[in-house]
C-alpha positions in Angstrom: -12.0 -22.4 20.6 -11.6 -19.7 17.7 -8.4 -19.6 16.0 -6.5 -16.4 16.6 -5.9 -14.5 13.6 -2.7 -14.4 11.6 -1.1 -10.7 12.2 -0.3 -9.2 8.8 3.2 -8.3 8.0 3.6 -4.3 7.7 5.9 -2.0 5.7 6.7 1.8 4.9 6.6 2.6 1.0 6.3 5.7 -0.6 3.3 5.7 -3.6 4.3 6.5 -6.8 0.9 6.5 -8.7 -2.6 5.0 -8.7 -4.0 2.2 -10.7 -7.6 1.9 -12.4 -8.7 0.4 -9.2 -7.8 3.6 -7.2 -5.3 2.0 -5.3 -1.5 3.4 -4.6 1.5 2.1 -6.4 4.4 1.6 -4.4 7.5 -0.4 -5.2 9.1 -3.0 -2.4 12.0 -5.6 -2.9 11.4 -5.7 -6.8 7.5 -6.0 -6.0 5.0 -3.8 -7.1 2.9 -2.9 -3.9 -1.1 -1.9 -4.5 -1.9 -0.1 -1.5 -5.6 0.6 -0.6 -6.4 4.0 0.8 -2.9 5.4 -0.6 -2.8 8.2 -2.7 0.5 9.6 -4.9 3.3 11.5 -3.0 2.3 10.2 0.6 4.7 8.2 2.8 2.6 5.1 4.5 2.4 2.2 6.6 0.8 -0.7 5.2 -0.4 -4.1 6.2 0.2 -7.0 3.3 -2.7 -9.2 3.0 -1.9 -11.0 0.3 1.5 -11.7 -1.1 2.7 -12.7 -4.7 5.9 -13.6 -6.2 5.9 -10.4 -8.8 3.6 -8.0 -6.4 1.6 -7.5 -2.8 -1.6 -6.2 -2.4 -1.8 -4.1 1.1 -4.2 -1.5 3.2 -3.3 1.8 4.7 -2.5 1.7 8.5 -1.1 5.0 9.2 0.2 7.9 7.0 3.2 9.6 7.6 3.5 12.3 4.6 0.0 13.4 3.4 -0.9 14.3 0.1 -2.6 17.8 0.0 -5.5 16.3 -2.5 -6.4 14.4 0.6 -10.3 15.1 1.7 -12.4 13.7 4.3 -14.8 10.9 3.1 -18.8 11.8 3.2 -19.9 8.8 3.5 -19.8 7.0 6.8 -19.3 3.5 5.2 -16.0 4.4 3.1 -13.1 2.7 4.3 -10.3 0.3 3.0 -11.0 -2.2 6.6 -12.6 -5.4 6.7 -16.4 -4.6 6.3 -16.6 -1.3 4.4 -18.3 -0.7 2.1 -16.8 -1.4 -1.6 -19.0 1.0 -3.9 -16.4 3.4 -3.7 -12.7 3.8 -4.4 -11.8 7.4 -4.3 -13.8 9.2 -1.9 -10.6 10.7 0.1 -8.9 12.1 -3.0 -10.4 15.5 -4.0 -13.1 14.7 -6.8 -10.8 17.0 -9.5 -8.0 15.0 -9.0 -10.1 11.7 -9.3 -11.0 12.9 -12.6 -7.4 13.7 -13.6 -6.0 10.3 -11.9 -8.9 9.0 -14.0 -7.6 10.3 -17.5 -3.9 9.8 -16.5 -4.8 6.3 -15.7 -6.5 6.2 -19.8 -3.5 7.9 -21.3 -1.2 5.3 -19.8 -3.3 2.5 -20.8 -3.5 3.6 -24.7 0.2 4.0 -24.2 1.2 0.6 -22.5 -1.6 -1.6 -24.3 -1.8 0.1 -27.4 1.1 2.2 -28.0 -1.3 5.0 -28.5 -0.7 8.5 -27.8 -3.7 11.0 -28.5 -2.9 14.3 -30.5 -5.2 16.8 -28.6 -6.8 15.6 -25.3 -10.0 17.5 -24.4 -10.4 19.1 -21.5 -12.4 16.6 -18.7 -16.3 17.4 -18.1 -17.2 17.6 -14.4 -19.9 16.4 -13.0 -21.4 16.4 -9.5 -19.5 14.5 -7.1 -22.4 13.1 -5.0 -25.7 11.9 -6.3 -24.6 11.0 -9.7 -25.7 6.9 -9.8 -28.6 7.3 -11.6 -28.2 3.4 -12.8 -26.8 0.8 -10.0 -27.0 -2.6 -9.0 -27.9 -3.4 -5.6 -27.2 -7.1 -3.9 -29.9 -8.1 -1.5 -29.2 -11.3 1.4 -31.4 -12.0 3.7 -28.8 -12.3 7.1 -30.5 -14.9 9.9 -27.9 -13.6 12.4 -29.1 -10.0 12.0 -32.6 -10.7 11.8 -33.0 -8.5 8.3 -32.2 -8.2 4.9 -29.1 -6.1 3.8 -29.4 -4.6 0.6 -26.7 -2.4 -1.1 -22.8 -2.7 -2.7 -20.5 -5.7 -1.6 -18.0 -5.4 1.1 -14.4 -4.5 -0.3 -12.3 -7.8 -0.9 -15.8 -10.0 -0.6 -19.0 -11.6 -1.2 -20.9 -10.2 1.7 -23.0 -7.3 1.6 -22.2 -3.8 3.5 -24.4 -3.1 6.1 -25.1 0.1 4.7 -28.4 2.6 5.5 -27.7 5.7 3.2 -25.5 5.8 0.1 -23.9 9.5 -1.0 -23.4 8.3 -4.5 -27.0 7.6 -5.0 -30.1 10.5 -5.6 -31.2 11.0 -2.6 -34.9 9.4 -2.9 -32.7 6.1 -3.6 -30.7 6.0 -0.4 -33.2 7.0 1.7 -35.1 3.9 0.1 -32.3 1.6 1.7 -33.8 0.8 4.7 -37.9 0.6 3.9 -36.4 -1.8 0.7 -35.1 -3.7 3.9 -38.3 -4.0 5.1 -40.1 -4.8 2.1 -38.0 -7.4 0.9 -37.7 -9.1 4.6 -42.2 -8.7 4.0 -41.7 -11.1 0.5 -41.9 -15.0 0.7 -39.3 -14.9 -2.2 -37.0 -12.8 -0.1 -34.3 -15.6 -0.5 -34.8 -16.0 -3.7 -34.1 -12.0 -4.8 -30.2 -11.5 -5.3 -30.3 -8.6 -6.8 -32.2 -4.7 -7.6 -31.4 -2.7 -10.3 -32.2 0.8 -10.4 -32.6 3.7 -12.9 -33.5 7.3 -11.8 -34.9 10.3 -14.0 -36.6 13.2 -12.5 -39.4 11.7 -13.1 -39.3 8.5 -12.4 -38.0 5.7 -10.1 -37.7 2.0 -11.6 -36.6 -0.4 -9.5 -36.4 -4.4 -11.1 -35.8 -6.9 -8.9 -34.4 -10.2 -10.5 -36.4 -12.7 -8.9 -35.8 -16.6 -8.9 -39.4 -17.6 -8.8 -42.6 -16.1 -9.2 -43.8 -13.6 -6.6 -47.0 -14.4 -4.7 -50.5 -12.5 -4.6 -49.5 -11.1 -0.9 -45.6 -10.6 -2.2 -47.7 -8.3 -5.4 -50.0 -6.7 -2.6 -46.7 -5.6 -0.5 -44.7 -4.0 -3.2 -47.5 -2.0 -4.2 -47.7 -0.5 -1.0 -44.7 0.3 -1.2 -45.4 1.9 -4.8 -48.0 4.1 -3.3 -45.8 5.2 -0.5 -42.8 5.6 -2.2 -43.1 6.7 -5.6 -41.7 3.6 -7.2 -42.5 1.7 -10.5 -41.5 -2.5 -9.5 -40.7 -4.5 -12.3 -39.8 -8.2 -12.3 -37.2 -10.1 -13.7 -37.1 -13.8 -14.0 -34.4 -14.4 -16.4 -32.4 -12.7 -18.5 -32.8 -8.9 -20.0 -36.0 -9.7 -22.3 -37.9 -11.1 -19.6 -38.5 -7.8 -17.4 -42.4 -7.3 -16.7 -44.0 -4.3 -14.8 -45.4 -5.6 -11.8 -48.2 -2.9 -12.8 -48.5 -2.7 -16.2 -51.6 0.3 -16.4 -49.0 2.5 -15.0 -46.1 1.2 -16.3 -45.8 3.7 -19.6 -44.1 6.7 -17.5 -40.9 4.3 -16.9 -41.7 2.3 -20.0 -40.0 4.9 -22.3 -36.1 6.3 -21.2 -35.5 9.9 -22.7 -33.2 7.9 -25.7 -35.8 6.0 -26.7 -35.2 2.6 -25.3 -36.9 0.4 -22.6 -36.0 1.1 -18.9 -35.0 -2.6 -18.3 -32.7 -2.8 -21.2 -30.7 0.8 -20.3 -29.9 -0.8 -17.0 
């Protein structure tokens, strides 16, 4: 018989700030309170799931004051529950504010760390708020239960992987590569021995290395370069550490060989 689960206590606090993890900053009974999913100025209900002597770490069950910087997430897998997706912090803060919580949160660590305080600060340089992870790692686990592979960001709070089929922050030709990655990886007889994908994106070119525990097969080579030819993607393998990336295809390898500053696409990931 399962063990029920241990209800979380809850509280009301009011947030006073974020931290560099995006979180709300609350104060309770002398404890600092980081609140998931809490932005400044709002008035919320909170469940602690893990308690400290000196502070609490909690996520967002209701909001009773909202802050007008709050947006609607894009992405379907955004969340602070059990299971979402942990690629993300900020998506329901507006994206200027993240970029002014972001600088607020540097100016108060040159203050409190290094008794620092800037002369001029220079205005903040905006970039696009979706599609900008040109260079990401990607976890891969093959999941028996689920009869696939997931591939993409950890879960918030843990080791497993989000069960994610599009990603907002990633160019499009990447996330829609989420799924077919699935099925090429679940195709490999290395598939559990593949932890990991890095990726780097220019216009154009697509490199994708996957750090692989053991050498990959004739029909593992034959599968990913299907997948080259349908997708537009250069593979490259990595065994060990940084100096041991190889193009799985090294004729056609020079196009992603050579990064726009100069260096080698494995070692700018």
């Amino acid at each position: 018989m399962a063990r029920a689960k241990k209800e979380r206590a809850k509280y009301v606090a009011v947030i006073e700030s974020l931290d560099q993890e995006g979180r709300g900053v609350a104060r309770r009974d002398g404890k600092v309170v980081f609140i998931e999913g809490a932005l400044p100025g709002e008035k919320v209900e909170y469940e602690v799931y893990r308690s400290k002597p000196s502070f609490e770490l909690g996520l967002t069950t209701e909001i009773y004051k909202e802050s007008p910087l709050r947006v609607l997430p894009k992405c379907p897998h955004f969340g602070v529950k059990d299971g979402s997706c942990g690629g993300c912090a900020m998506q329901h803060l507006e994206a200027h504010a993240q970029v002014a919580m972001k600088q607020k949160v540097l100016m108060d660590a040159l203050w409190h760390i290094g008794r620092i305080r800037p002369e001029q600060v220079l205005a903040p340089i905006y970039g696009s708020a979706w599609r900008y992870r040109h260079r990401a790692r990607l976890s891969v686990r093959e999941v028996a239960k689920k009869g696939t592979v997931l591939v993409g960001f950890h879960e918030k709070r843990s080791s497993f992987i989000a069960d994610m089929k599009s990603c907002e922050i990633l160019p499009k030709r990447v996330s829609d590569l989420l799924v077919p990655l699935r099925e090429l990886i679940n195709s490999l007889s290395l598939r559990k021995k593949l932890p990991q994908i890095e990726l780097a994106v220019t216009d154009e070119a697509l490199a994708l290395v996957l750090r692989v525990l053991e050498k990959p097969t004739a029909d593992d080579e034959a599968n990913s370069d299907s997948s080259k030819k349908d997708y537009g993607v250069d593979f490259w393998y990595q065994p060990k550490g940084p100096d041991s990336i190889y193009p799985m295809d090294p004729e056609n390898a020079a196009r992603t060989e050579t990064a726009p500053s100069g260096n080698r696409c494995g070692s700018r990931l």
